[in-house]
C-alpha positions, -999 to 999 in steps of 0.1 A, spaced: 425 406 710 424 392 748 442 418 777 469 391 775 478 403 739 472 436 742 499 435 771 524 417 750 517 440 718 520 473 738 550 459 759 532 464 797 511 443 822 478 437 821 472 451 856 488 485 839 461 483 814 432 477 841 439 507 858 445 533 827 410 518 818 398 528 854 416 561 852 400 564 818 431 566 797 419 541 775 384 533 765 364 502 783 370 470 761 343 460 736 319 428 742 318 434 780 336 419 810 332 379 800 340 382 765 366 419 766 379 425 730 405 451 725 414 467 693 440 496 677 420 521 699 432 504 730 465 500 720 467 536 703 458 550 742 483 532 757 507 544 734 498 580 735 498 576 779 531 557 778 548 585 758 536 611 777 547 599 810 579 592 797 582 627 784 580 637 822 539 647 822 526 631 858 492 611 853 471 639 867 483 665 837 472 638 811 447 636 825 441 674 818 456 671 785 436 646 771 402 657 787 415 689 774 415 679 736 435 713 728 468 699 725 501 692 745 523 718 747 562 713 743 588 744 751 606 741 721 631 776 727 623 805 748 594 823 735 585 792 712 558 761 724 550 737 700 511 726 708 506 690 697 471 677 691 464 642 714 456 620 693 492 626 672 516 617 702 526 577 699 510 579 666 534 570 643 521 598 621 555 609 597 576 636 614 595 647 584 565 667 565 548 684 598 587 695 607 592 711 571 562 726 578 575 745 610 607 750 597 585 772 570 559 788 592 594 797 618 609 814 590 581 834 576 572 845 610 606 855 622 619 870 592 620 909 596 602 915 560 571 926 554 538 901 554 527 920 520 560 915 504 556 891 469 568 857 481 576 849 448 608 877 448 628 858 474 635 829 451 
């Protein structure tokens, strides 16, 4: 796709896109300047920018996030920070399993019995 669709699909300006490509939030466009072809990548990096400045992060810290490559870390309660991996925010990867899967590890880890107790006795 032309930077003319890629603005439409990702709901911004081209001139937005030209400088996150400058900053180096999203990778250079294939086939060069005359012929630029963008593709899910591009419009993956957008995504994953545009979500994290709208979750308050200022362009210098994702920046430092994504450069980074450890994750983005979210207070979720006092004592708690849930570190997400880049390349999941604006995925569109399925919340539902990866949040039964916190619920689980939250309740194994703040339960008060013992790690060596048989799992299989609490059902």
């Amino acid at each position: 796709m032309n930077i003319r669709e890629l603005a439409t699909a990702a709901h911004t300006t081209e001139r937005q896109i030209r400088y996150l490509i400058a900053e180096g939030f999203v990778p250079s466009p294939r086939g060069g300047r005359a012929h630029a072809d963008y593709g899910p990548d591009h419009l993956e990096a957008i995504g994953r920018f545009t979500r994290l400045r709208d979750l308050g992060f200022p362009p210098a810290a994702i920046h430092l996030l994504l450069q980074a490559g450890t994750g983005v870390p979210f207070a979720v309660a006092n004592g708690v920070t849930l570190v997400i991996a880049p390349d999941l925010i604006a995925s569109d990867a399925p919340a539902a399993p990866l949040i039964d899967a916190v619920q689980r590890i939250l309740a194994r880890a703040l339960t008060k019995e013992h790690l060596d107790a048989d799992p299989s006795a609490a059902d």
